[in-house]
C-alpha positions as CSV (number, residue, x, y, z in Angstrom):
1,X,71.0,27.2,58.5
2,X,73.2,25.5,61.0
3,X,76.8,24.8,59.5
4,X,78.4,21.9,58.6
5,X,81.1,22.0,60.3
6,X,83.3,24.0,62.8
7,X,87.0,24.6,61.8
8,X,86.7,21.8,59.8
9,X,85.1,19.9,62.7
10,X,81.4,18.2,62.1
11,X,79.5,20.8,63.7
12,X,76.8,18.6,65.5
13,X,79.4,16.0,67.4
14,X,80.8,19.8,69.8
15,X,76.9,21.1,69.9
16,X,75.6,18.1,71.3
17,X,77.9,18.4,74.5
18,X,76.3,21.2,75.6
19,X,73.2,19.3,75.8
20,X,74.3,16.3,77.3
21,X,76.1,18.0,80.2
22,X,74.0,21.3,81.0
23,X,69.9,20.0,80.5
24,X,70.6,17.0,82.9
25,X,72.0,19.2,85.4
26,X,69.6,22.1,84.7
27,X,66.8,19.3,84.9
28,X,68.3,17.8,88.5
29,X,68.9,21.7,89.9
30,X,64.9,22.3,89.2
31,X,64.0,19.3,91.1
32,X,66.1,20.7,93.7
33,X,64.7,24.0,93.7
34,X,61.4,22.4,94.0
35,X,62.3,19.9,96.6
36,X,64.3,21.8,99.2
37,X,63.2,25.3,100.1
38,X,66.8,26.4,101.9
39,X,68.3,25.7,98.0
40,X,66.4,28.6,96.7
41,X,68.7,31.2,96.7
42,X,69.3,34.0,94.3
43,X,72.1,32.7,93.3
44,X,70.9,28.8,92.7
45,X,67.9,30.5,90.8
46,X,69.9,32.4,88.6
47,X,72.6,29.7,87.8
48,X,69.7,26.7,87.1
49,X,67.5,29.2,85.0
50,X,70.8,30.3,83.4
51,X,71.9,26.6,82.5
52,X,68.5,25.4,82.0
53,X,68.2,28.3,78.8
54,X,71.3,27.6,77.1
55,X,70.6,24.0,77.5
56,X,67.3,24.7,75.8
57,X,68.7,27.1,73.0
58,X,71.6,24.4,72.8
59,X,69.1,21.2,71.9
60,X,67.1,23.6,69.1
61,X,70.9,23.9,67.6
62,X,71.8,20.9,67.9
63,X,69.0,19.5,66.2
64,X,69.5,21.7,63.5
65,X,73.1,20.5,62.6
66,X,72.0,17.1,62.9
67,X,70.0,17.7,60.5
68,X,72.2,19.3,58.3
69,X,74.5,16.0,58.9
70,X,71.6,13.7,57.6
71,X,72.2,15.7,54.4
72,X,75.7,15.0,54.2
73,X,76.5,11.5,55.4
74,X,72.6,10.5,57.1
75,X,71.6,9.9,60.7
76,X,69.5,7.1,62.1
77,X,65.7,7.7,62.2
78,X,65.6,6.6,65.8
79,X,68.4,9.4,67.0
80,X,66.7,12.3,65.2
81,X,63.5,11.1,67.0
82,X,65.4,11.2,70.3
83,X,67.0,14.7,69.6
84,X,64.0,16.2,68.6
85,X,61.9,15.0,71.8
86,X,65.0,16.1,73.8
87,X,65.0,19.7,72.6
88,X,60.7,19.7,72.8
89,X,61.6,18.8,76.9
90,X,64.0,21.4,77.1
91,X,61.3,23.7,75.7
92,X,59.1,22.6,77.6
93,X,60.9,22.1,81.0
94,X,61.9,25.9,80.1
95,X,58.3,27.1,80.0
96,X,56.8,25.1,83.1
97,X,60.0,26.4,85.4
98,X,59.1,29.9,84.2
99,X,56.1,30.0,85.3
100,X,57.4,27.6,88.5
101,X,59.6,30.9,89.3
102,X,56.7,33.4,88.9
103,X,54.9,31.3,91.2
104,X,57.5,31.3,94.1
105,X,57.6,34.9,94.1
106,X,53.6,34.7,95.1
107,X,52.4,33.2,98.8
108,X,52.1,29.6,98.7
109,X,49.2,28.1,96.8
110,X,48.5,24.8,95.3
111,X,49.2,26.6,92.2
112,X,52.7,26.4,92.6
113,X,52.9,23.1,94.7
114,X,50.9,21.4,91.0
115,X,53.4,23.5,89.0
116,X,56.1,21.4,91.0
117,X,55.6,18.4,90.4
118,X,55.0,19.2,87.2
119,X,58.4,20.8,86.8
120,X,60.0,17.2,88.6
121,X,58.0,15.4,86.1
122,X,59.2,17.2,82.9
123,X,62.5,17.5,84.3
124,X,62.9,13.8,84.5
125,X,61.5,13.3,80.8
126,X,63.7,15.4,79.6
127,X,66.6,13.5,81.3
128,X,65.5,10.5,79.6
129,X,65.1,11.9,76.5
130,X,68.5,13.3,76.4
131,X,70.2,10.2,77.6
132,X,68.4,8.5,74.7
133,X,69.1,10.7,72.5
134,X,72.4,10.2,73.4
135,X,72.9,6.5,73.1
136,X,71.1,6.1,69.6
137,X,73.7,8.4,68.3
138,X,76.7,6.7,70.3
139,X,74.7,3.5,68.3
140,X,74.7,5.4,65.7
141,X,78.4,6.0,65.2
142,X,79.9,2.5,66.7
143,X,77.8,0.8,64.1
144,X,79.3,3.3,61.4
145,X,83.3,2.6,62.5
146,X,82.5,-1.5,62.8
147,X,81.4,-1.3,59.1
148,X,83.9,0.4,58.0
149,X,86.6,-1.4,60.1
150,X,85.0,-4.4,58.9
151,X,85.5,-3.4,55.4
152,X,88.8,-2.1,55.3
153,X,89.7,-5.4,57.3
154,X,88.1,-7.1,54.2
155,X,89.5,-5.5,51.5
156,X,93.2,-5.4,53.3
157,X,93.0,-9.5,53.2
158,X,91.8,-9.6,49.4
159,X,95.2,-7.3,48.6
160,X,96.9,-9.7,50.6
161,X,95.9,-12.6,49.1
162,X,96.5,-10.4,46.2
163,X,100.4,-10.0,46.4
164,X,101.3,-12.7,48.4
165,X,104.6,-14.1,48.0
166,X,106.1,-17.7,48.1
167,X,108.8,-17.7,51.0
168,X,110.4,-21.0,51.7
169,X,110.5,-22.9,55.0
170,X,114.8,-21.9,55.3
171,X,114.0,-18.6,55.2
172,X,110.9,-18.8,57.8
173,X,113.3,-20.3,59.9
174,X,115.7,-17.6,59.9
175,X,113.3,-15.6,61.4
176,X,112.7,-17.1,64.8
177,X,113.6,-14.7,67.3
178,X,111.2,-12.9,69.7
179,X,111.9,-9.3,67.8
180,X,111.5,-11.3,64.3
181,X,109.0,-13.7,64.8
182,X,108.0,-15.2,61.2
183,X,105.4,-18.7,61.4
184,X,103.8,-21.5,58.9
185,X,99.9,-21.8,59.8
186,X,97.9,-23.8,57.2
187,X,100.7,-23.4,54.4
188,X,100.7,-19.5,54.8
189,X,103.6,-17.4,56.6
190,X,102.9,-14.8,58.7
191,X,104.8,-12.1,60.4
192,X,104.0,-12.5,64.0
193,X,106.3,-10.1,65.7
194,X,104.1,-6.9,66.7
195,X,101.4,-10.1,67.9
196,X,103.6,-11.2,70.9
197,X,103.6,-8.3,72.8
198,X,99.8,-8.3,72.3
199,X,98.3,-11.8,72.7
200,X,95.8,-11.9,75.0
201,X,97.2,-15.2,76.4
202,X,100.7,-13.8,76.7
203,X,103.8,-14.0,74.4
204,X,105.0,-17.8,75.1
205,X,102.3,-19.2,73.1
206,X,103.1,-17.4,70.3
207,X,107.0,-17.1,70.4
208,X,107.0,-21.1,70.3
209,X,105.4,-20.5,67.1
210,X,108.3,-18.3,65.5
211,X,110.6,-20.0,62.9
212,X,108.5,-22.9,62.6
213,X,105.4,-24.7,60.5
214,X,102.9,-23.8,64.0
215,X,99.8,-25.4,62.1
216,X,98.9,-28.6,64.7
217,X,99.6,-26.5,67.7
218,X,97.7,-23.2,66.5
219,X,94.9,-25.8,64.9
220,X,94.7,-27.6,68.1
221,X,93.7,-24.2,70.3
222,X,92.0,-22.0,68.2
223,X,90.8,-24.2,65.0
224,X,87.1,-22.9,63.9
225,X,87.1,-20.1,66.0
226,X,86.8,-16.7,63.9
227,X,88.4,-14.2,65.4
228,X,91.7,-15.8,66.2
229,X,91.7,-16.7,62.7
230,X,90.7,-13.3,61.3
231,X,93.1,-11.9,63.7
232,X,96.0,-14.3,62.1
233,X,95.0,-13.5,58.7
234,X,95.8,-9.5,59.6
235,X,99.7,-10.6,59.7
236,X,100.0,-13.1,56.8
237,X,103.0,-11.7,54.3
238,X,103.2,-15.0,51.8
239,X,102.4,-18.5,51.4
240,X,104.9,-21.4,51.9
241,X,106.8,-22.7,48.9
């Protein structure tokens, strides 16, 4: 049983680099080996059979603690497709390049030249595999943190809305300065100041907004449009009284 975790680390997010790096470069070093004769070195041999094994021991162990992670929190179906086919290509990439390197110690024969191509062919399937492997779980994962961003978004504007106060327009005015940038928008105050060193459109826009009721001006550019207004509801601190 693969673990959990690795000093407190989810085990299968580290395992899966070793994949991801070493079988596409063990795959692209076996095409070479095939491809150009004057790359067939000891030393070339020894590295891409060397990279090409761990690669294949790390996919079997990586598929392991993923699914030892489906336990725990679940994985997509699609993505523990993917890494299984990736480590059966690496096992079977593994295999056909053994008996590849058997061959090449024998005279030429179309033996070895059929084992070739078979060895480019797996090689590029199990460079597909992997990089698909890899995306469904980079899927995977972004779809994960927007849900939960998107929740803790929601539930941060229900306590808002929650413990709002009533501040009056005097003391909104009061705070109209770049580095204190309070504004009205629809009858709500918000605290704008961390906003106008980030606005996309620059700071202007939104320092003309501090110490005043902004509705018609912010209505007039953004009114309808989601995100600015979802963005704008991140900052409101109280309702105008």
């Amino acid at each position: 049983m693969i673990p959990e975790t690795v000093f407190g680390i989810p085990a299968h997010p580290l395992l899966v680099h070793a994949v991801v790096v070493l079988l596409p470069l063990s795959s692209i070093g076996m095409i070479a080996l095939v491809l150009i004769p004057k790359f067939r070195g000891k030393v070339q041999k020894y590295f891409v059979a060397g990279a090409l094994l761990i690669s294949t021991v790390s996919a079997y162990v990586t598929q392991e603690s993923g699914r030892t992670l489906n336990k725990v929190q679940g994985v997509s179906e699609y993505h523990q497709e993917w890494g299984s086919r990736t480590f059966y290509a690496a096992l079977a990439l593994t295999a056909i390049s053994a008996v590849w390197f058997w061959l090449d110690t024998k005279p030429k024969s179309i033996y070895q030249t059929v084992t070739g191509i078979l060895v480019i062919l797996v090689s590029l399937l199990a460079i597909t595999a992997t990089v698909l492997a890899g995306h469904s779980g980079a899927q995977s994962v972004w779809a994960t943190n927007t849900e939960t961003a998107s929740t803790i978004s929601t539930e941060r504007t229900a306590i808002t809305k929650e413990t709002s106060t009533t501040i009056s327009m005097t003391e909104v005015a009061q705070h109209s300065a770049a580095d204190d940038c309070w504004s009205v928008v629809n009858g709500n105050v918000y605290d704008l100041t961390q906003w106008i060193s980030e606005h996309p459109g620059g700071s202007g826009s939104i320092e003309s907004m501090c110490g005043v009721d902004a509705t018609t001006a912010f209505n007039n550019q953004h009114n309808g449009q989601g995100e600015p207004e979802a963005k704008l509801a991140s900052f409101q601190i109280g309702t105008i009284g």
